[in-house]
C-alpha positions as CSV (number, residue, x, y, z in Angstrom):
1,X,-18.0,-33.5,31.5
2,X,-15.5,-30.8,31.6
3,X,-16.3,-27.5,33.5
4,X,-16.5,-24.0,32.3
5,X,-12.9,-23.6,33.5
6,X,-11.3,-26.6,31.8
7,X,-13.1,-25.7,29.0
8,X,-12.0,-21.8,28.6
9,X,-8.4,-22.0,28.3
10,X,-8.8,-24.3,25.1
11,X,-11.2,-21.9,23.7
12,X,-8.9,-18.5,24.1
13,X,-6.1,-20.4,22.4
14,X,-8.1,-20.5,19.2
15,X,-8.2,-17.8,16.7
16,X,-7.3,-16.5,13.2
17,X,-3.4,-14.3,14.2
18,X,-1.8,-17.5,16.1
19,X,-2.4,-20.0,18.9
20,X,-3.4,-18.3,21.9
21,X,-2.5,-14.7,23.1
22,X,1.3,-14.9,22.5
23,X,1.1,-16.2,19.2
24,X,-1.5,-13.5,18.4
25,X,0.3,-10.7,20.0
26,X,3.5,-12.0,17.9
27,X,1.4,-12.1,14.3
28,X,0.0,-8.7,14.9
29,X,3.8,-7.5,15.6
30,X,5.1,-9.3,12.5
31,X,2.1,-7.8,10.1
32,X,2.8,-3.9,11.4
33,X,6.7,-5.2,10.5
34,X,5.5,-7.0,7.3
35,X,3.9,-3.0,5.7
36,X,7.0,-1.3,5.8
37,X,9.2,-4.5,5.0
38,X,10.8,-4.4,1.3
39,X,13.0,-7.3,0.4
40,X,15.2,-8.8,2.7
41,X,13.5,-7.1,5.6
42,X,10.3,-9.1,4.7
43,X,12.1,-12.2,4.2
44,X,12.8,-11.5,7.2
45,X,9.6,-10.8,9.1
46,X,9.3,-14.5,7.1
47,X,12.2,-16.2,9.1
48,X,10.8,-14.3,12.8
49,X,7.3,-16.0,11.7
50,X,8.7,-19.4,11.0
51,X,10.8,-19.1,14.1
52,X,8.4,-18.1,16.5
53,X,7.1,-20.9,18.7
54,X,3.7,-19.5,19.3
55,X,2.7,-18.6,15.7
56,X,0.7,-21.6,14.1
57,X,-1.4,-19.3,11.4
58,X,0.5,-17.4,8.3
59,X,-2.3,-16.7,6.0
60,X,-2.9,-12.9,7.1
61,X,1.2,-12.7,6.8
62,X,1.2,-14.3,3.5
63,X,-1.9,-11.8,2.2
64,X,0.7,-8.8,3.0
65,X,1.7,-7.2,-0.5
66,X,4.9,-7.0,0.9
67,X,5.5,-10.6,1.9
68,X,3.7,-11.9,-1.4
69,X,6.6,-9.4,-3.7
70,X,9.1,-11.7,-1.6
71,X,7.4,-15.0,-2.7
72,X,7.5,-13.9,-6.1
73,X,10.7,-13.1,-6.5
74,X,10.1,-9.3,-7.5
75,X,10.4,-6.0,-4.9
76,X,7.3,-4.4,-3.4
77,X,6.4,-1.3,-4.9
């Protein structure tokens, strides 16, 4: 049976923003980029995201009206 300790690194590397607290930390960064980002400066807040070895979770990133304009293929308004 694993102890407390085994058991609550596991458990702070879960999460919605990313896999543990860099990834987190790195998501949160890349969604304050993501509001102000237009065009090729959300495409590439897209790229850092891909990129980034600690960031396993792109839903909140992909809900950003910004990042969604780039997916379509139109500007942001």
């Amino acid at each position: 049976m694993a102890s407390a300790a085994q058991v609550a690194p596991a458990a702070a590397t879960t999460g919605t923003l990313g896999a543990g607290t860099a990834g987190a930390h790195k998501l949160a960064e890349l969604l304050a980029l993501a509001r102000a980002a237009r065009g090729a400066a959300a495409a590439a807040v897209i790229q850092q995201a891909l990129e980034h070895p600690a960031v396993f979770t792109f839903g909140e990133l992909l809900a950003s009206p910004n990042i969604a304009a780039v997916g379509a293929g139109r500007p942001a308004l």
